[in-house]
C-alpha positions as CSV (number, residue, x, y, z in Angstrom):
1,X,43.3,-4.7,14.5
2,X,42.6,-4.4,18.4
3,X,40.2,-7.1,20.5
4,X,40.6,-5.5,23.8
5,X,38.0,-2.2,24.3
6,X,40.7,-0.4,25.9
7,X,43.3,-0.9,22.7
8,X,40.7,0.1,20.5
9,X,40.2,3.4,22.4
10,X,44.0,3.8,22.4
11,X,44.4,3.6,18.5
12,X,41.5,5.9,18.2
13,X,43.5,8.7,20.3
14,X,47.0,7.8,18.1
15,X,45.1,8.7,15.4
16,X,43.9,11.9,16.5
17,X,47.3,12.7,17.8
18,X,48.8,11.7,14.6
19,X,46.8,14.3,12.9
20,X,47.3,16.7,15.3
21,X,51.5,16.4,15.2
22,X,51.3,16.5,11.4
23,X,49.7,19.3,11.0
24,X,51.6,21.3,13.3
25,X,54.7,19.9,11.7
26,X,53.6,20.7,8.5
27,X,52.7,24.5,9.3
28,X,56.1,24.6,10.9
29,X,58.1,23.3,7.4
30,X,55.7,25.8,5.6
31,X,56.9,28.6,7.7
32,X,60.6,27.7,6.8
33,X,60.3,27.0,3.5
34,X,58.9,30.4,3.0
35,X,61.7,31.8,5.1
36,X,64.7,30.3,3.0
37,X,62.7,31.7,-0.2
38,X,62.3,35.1,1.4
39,X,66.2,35.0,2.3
40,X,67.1,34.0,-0.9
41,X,65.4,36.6,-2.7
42,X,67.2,38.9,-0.5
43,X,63.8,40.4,1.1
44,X,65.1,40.7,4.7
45,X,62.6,42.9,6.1
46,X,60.2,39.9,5.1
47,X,62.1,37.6,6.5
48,X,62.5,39.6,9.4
49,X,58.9,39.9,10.1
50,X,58.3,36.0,10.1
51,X,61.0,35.7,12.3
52,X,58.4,35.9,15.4
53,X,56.0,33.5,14.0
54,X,58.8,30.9,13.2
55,X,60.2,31.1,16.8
56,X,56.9,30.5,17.8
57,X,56.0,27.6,16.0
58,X,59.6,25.9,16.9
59,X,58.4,26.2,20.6
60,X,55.3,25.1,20.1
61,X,56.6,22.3,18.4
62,X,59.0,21.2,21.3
63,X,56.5,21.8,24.1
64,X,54.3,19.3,22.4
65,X,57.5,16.9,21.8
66,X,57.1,17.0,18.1
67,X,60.2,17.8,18.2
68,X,63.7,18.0,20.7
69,X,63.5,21.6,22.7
70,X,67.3,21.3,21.6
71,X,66.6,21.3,17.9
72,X,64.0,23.8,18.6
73,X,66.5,26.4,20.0
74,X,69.5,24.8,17.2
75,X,67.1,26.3,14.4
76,X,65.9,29.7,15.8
77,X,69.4,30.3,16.4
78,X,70.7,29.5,12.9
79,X,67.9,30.9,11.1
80,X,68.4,34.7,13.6
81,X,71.9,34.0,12.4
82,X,71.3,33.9,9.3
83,X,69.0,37.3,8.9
84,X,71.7,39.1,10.6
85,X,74.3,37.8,8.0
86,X,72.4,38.8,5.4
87,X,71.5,42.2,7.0
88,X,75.1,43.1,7.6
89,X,75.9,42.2,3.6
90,X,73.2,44.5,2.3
């Protein structure tokens, strides 16, 4: 446990961030999990329309360095991909 005032105040907002990074990364695996269901249940137009929200949450996501803005763009492009696949095949 922290002495020093100042360390004290600093776990106090690692906490709060903590929290805060979770639940955004959280709402984010949420979002994807429902999207590989929707895809393999072949309901693209579902899929399609959670698309936005998805791409929105990825960038959210980076610009708060939860996680890489890399990985961020790596996943909306796979997962665009991947509705288009399954577009063409139906």
């Amino acid at each position: 446990m922290p002495i020093i005032q100042s360390a004290k105040k600093s776990l106090r907002k690692n906490d709060k961030r903590k929290l805060r990074n979770l639940k955004q990364k959280n709402k984010m695996k949420e979002l994807l999990k429902k999207f590989q269901l929707l895809i393999s249940e072949k309901k693209i137009e579902e899929a399609k329309s959670l698309l936005p929200q998805i791409q929105k949450s990825l960038d959210k996501a980076a610009k708060k360095n939860i996680i890489k803005k890399n990985t961020a763009s790596r996943r909306k492009s796979r997962l665009t991909k991947k509705v288009n696949k399954e577009e063409k095949i139906k």
